[in-house]
C-alpha positions in Angstrom: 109.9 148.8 24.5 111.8 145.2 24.8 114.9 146.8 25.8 113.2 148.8 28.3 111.8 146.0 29.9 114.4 143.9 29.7 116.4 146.9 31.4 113.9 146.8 34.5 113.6 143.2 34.8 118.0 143.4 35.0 117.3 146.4 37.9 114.8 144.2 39.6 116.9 140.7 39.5 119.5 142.9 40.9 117.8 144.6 43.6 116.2 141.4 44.4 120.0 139.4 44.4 121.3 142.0 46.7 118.6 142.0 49.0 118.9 138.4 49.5 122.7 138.8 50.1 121.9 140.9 52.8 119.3 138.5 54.7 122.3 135.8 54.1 124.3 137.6 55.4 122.1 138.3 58.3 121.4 134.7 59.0 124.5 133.8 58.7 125.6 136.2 61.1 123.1 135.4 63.4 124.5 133.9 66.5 122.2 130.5 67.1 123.5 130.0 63.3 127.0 130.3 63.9 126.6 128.3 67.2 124.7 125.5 65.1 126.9 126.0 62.2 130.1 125.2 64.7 128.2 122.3 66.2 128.6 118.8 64.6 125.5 118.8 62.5 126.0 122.0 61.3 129.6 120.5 60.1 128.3 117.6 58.1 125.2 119.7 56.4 127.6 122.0 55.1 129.9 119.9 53.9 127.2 117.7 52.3 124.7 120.1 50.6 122.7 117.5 49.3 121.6 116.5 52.8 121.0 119.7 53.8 118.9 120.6 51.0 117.1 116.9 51.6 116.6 117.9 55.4 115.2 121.3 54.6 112.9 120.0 51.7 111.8 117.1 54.2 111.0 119.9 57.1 108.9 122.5 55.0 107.1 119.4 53.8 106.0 117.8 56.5 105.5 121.0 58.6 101.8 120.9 57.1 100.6 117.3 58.2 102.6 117.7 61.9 100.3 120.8 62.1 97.3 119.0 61.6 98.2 116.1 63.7 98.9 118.5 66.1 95.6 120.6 65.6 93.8 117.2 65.6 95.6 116.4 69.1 94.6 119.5 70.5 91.1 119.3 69.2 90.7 115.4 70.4 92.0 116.6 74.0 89.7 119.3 74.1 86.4 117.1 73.6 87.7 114.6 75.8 88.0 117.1 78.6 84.1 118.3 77.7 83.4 114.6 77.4 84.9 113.8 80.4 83.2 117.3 82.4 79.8 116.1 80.7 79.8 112.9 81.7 81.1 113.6 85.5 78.2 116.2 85.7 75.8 113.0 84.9 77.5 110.8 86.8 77.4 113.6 90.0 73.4 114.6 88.9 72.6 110.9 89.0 74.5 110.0 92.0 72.9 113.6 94.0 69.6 112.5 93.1 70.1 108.9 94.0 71.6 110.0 97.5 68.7 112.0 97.9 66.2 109.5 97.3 67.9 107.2 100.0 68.3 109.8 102.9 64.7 110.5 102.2 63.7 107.0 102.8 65.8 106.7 105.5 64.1 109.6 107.1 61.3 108.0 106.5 62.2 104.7 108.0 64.0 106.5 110.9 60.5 108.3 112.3 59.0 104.8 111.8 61.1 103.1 113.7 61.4 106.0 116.6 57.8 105.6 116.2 57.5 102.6 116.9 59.8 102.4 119.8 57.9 105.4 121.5 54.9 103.5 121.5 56.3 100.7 122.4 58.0 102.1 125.7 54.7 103.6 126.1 53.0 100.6 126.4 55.7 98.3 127.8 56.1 101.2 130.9 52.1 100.8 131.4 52.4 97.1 131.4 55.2 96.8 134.0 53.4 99.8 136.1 50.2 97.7 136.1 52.3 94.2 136.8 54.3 95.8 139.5 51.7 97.6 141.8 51.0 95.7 144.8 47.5 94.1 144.7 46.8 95.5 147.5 45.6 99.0 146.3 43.7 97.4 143.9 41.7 96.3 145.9 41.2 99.0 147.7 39.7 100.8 144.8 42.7 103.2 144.5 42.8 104.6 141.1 46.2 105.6 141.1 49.5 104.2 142.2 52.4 106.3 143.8 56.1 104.7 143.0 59.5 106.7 142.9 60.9 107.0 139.3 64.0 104.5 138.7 66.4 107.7 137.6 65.2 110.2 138.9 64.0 109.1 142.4 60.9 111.7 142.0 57.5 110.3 143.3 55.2 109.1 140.1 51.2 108.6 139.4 50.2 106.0 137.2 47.0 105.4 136.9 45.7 101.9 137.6 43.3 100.2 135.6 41.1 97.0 137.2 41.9 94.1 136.6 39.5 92.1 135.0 37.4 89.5 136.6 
């Protein structure tokens, strides 16, 4: 039973040798290897093996933490950019409520003030009416006082109130 096993470990060493000859070959083959095989790097690494094999070692090993650095990068740029969407969001929902808050009191001052100034031509018209009508109808107990409108040259009634005594 040793010998047998022995005999199928030799057949599997031996299918497993050839079928790495055949990748070898395969890589070596390969034409980005021959092209970096031909380049000057490729010169020096094969005729020192030692800093090939150093290179190689150093690669594999460190292809682990580069990943996670990289994964961590890609992570750490991903919740900045939700961060960053978050935060404009609150910045924009803050700033749209404030701008709301001031157009509406600025609506509110702005039919104050028109208001204000309706009444006040309102009252300042009546005054200068009154001031400007010639005593004379007053006096005559007319009620009303025709004059031609400044603008539009149109004949106006104001009514006359009497003076008092």
């Amino acid at each position: 039973m040793a010998k047998e096993d022995t005999a199928n470990t030799s057949k599997d060493l031996q299918e497993l040798q050839r079928k790495l000859c055949l990748l070898m070959e395969s890589v070596q083959n390969n034409s980005k290897v021959v092209a970096f095989m031909k380049s000057p790097v490729g010169q020096y690494l094969d005729r020192h093996p030692f800093a090939a094999l150093t290179l190689l070692v150093f690669v594999v090993m460190s292809a682990v933490p580069v990943g996670f650095f990289l994964l961590l990068v890609a992570l750490t740029s991903l919740a900045a950019l939700v961060g960053v969407m978050l935060l404009e969001g609150l910045v924009l929902s803050v700033g749209g409520v404030a701008l709301l808050c001031v157009l509406c009191v600025l609506g509110f001052l702005s039919l104050s003030v028109s208001g204000t100034i309706v009444v006040s031509y309102v009252a300042m018209s009546s005054l200068i009416n009154y001031w400007l009508c010639p005593r004379s109808r007053l006096s005559q107990g007319q009620q009303h006082c025709p004059r031609k409108h400044a603008i539009t040259g149109t004949k106006e009634t104001h009514l006359l109130l009497p003076l008092p005594p």
